[in-house]
C-alpha positions as a Markdown table, in Angstrom:
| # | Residue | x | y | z |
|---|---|---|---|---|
| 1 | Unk | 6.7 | 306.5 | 90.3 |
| 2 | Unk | 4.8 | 303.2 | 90.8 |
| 3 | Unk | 1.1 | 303.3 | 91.9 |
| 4 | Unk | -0.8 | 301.2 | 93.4 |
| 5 | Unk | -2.4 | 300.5 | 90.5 |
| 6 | Unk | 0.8 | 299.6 | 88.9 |
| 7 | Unk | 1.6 | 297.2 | 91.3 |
| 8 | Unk | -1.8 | 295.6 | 91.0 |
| 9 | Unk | -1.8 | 295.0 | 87.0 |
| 10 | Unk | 2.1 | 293.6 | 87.7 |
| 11 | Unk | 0.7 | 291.4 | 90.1 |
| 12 | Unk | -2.0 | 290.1 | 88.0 |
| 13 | Unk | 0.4 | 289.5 | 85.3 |
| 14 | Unk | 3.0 | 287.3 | 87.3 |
| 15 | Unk | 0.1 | 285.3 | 88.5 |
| 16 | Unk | -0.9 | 284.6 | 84.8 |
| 17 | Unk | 2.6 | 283.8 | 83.7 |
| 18 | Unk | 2.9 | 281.2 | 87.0 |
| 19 | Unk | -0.2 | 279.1 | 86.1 |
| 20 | Unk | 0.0 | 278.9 | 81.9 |
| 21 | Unk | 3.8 | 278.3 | 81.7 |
| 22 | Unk | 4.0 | 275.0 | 83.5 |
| 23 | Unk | 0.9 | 273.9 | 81.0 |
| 24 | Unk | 2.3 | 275.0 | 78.0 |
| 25 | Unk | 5.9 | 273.9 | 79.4 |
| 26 | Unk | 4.2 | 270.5 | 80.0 |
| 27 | Unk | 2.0 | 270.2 | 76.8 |
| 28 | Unk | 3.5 | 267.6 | 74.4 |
| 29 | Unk | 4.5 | 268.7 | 70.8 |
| 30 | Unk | 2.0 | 267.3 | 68.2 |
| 31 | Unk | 2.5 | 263.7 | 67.0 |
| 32 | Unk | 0.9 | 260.6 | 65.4 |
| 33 | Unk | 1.2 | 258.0 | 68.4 |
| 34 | Unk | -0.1 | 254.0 | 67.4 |
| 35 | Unk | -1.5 | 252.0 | 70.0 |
| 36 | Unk | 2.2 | 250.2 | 71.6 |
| 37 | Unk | 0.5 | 246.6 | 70.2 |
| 38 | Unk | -0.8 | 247.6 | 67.0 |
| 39 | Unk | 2.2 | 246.4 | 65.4 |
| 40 | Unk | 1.7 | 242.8 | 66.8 |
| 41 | Unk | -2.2 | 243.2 | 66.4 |
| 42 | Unk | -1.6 | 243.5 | 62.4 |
| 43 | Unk | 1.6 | 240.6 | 62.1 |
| 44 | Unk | -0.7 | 238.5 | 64.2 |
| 45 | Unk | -3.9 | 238.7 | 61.9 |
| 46 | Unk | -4.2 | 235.8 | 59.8 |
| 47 | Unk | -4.0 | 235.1 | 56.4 |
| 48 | Unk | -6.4 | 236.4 | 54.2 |
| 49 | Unk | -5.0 | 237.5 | 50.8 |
| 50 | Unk | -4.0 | 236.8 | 46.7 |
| 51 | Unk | -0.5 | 236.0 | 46.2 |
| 52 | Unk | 0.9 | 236.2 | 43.0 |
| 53 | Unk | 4.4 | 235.6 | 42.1 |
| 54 | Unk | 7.4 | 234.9 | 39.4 |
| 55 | Unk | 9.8 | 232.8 | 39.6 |
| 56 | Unk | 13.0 | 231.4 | 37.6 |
| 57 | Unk | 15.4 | 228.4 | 39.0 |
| 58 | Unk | 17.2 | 225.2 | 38.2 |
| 59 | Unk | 15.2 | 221.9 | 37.6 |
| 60 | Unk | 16.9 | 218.1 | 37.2 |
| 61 | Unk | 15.5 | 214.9 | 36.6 |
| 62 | Unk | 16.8 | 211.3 | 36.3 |
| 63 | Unk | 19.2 | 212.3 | 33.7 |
| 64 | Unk | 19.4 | 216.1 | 33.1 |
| 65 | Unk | 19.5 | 219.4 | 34.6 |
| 66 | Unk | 18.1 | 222.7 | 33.5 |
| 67 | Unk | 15.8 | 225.7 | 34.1 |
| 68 | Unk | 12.5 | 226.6 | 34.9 |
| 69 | Unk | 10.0 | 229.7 | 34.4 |
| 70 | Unk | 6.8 | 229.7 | 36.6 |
| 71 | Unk | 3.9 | 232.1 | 37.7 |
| 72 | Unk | 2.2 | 231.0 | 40.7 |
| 73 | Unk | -1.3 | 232.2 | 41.8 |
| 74 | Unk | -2.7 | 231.5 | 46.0 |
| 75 | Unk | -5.7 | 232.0 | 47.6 |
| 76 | Unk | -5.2 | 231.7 | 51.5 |
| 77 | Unk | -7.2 | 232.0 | 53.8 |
| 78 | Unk | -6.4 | 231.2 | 57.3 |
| 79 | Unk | -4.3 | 227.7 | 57.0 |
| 80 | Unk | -6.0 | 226.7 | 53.6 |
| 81 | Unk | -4.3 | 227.7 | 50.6 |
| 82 | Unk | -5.4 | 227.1 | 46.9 |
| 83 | Unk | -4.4 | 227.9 | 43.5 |
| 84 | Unk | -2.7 | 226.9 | 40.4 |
| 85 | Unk | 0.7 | 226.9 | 38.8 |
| 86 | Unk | 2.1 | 227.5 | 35.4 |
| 87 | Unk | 5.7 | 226.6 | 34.3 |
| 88 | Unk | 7.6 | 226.7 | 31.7 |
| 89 | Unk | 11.1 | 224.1 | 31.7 |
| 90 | Unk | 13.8 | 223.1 | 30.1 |
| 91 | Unk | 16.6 | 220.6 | 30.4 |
| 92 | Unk | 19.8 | 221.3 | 28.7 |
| 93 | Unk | 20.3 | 219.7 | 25.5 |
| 94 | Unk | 17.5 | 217.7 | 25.5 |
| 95 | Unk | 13.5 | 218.6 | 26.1 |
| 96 | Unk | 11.4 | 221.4 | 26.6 |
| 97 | Unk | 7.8 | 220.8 | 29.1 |
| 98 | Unk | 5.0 | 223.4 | 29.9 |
| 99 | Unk | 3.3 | 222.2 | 33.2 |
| 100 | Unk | -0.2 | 223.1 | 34.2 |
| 101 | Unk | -1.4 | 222.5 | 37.8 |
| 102 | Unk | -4.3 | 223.0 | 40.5 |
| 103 | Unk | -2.8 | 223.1 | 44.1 |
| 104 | Unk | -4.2 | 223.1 | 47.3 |
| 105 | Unk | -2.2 | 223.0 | 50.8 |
| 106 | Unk | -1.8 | 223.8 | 54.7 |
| 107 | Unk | -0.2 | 227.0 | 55.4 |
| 108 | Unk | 1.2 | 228.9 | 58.3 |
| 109 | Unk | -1.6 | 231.5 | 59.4 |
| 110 | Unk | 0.4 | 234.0 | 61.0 |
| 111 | Unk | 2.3 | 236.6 | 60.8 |
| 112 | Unk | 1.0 | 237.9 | 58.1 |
| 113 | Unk | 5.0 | 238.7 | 57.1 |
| 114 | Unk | 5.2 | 234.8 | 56.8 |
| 115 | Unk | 4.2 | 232.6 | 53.9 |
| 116 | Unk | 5.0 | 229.2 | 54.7 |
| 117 | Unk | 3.2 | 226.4 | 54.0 |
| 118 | Unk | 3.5 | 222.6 | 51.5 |
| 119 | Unk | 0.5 | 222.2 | 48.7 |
| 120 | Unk | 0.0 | 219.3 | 46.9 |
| 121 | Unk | -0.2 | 219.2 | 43.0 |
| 122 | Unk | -1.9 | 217.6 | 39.9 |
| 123 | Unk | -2.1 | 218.0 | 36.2 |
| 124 | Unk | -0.2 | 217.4 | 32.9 |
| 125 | Unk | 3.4 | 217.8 | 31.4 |
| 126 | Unk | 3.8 | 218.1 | 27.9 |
| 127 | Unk | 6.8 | 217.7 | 26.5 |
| 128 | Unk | 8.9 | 217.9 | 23.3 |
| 129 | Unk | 12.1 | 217.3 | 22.1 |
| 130 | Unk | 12.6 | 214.5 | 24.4 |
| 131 | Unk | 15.8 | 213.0 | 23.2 |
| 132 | Unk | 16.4 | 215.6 | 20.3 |
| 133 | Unk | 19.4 | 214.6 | 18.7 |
| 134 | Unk | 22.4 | 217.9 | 18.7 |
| 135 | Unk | 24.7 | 218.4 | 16.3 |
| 136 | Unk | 25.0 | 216.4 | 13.6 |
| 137 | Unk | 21.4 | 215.3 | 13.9 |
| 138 | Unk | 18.2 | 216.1 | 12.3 |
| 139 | Unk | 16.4 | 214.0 | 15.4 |
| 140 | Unk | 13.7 | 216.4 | 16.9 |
| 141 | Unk | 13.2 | 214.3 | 19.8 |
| 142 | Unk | 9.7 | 212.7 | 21.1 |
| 143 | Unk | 7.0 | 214.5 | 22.2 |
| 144 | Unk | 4.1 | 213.5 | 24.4 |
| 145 | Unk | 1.7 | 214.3 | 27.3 |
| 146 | Unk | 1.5 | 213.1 | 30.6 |
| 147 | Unk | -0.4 | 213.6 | 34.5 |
| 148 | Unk | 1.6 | 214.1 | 37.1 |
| 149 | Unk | 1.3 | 214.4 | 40.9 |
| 150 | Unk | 3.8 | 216.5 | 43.3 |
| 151 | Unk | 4.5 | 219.0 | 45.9 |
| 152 | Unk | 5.4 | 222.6 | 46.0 |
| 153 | Unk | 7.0 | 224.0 | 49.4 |
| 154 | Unk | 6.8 | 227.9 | 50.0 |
| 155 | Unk | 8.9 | 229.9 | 51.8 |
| 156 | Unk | 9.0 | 233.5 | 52.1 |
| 157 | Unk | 8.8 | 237.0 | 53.9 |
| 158 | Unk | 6.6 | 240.1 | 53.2 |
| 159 | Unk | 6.8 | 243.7 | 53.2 |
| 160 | Unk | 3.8 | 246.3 | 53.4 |
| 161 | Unk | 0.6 | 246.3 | 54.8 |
| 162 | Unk | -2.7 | 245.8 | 53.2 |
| 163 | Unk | -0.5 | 245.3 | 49.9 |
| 164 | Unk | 2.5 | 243.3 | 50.2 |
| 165 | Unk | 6.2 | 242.9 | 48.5 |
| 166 | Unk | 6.6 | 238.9 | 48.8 |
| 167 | Unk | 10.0 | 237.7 | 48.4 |
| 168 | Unk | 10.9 | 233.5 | 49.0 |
| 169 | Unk | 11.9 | 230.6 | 47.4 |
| 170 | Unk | 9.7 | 227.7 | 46.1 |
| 171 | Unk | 10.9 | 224.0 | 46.3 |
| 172 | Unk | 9.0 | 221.2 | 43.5 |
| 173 | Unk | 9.2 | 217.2 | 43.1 |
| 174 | Unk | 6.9 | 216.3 | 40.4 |
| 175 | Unk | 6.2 | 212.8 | 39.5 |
| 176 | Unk | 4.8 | 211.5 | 36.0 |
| 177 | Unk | 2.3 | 209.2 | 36.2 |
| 178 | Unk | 3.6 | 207.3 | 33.1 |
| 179 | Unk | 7.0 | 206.6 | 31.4 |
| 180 | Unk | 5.7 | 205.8 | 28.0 |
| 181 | Unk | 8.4 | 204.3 | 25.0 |
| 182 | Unk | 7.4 | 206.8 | 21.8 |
| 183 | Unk | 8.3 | 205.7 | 19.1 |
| 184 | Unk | 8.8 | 208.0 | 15.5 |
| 185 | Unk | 10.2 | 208.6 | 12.1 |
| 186 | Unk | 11.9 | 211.9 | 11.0 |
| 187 | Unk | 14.2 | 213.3 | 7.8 |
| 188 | Unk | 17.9 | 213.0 | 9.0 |
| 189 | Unk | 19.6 | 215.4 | 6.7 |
| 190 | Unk | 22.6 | 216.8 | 8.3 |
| 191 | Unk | 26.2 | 215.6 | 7.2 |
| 192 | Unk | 24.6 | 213.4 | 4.8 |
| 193 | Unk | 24.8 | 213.1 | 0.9 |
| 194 | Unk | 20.9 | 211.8 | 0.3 |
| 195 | Unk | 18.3 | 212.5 | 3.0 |
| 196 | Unk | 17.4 | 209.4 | 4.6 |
| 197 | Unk | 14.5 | 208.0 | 6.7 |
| 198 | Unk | 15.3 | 206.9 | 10.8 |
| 199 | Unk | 13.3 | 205.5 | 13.7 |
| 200 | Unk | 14.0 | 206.6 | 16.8 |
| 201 | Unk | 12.1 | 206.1 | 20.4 |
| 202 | Unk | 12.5 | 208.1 | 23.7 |
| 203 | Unk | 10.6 | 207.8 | 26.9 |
| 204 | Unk | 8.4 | 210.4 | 27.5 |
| 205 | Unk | 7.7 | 211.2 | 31.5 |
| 206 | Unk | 10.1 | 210.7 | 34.1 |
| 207 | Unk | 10.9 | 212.2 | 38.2 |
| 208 | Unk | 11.8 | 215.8 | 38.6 |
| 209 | Unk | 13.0 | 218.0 | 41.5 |
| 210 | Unk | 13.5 | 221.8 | 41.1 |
| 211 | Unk | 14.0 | 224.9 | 43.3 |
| 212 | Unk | 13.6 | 228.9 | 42.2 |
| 213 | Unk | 13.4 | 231.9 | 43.7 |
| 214 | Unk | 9.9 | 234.1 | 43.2 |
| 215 | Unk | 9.2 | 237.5 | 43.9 |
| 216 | Unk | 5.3 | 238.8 | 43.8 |
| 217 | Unk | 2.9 | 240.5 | 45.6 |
| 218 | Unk | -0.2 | 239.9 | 48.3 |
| 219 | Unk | -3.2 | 241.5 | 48.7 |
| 220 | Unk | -5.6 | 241.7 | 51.6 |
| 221 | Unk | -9.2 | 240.8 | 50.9 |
């Protein structure tokens, strides 16, 4: 038989339940929440970072095509962006250049997802085997050194956070500043009996345009 005691401690206990269920009904299950802008907040910082990249594409000048090797290093911060470039090219058949170049440019501040921006170039292109001869030919082709000016124009997206995946493409015109007529003597010795002494000349500099793709990698300073 119930007592009034009884009564009383099942009383008490239905109170309890009443007022802690709808808390612990309403209390939200443990999660990590951002702040509903910080998203934008981080796109919308500007530019302050290293970019580094690789990059392989096609070249062509005023008479030949080929392909190009580059590493690329940026500074940017905010619109100004500075740094240097180092390529290695080739046109088919014919000569082989390494380019070395300071930059500096105007560049799209943010998103930081974005890198976008023109720099202007200048430094030297050496060449060789400009105008090597092919088969049949002992002709190695002229080699000389000459300043340039051009353009680079970047294009590309980012992945990551402080530290960034960089993915884009990376457009070049590069104009030498001379189109010097080398002249030379070399050993022709193929198909021949008796090796025999030639002259040949070959312009060394001319107007190039090329275009690569580059992957790399940012980092926040």
């Amino acid at each position: 038989m119930l007592t009034s005691r009884s009564f009383l401690c099942v009383a008490v206990v239905l109170v309890v339940s009443s007022v802690t269920a709808p808390a612990l009904a309403s209390e939200p299950e443990p999660e990590l929440e951002l702040e509903p802008d910080a998203i934008a907040k981080a796109d919308a910082k500007p530019h302050d970072d290293l970019l580094f990249t690789a990059g392989a594409g096609m070249l062509g000048d005023e008479r030949h095509v080929g392909g190009t090797l580059a590493l690329t290093g940026l500074r940017q911060k905010g619109w100004l962006g500075y740094g240097a470039t180092f390529e290695y090219s080739g046109a088919v058949f014919d000569y082989t250049s390494v380019t070395a170049a300071p930059m500096v440019g105007v560049f799209v501040d943010a998103p930081r997802w974005a890198r976008v921006g023109v720099a202007a170039v200048g430094g030297i292109h050496s060449y060789s085997g400009v105008g090597a001869g092919f088969i049949g030919s002992s002709d190695p082709g002229a080699s000389g050194t000459t300043a340039f000016v051009g353009a680079r124009l970047f294009a590309g997206a980012e992945v990551g956070n402080k530290t960034r995946f960089h993915f884009g493409l990376q457009l070049s015109a590069d104009d030498d500043l001379s189109r010097t007529r080398t002249p030379y003597t070399f050993e022709q010795t193929a198909f021949v009996a008796t090796a025999r002494t030639e002259t040949a000349s070959h312009t060394v500099g001319t107007f190039r345009l090329g275009a690569m793709l580059a992957l790399g990698t940012a980092f926040d300073l």
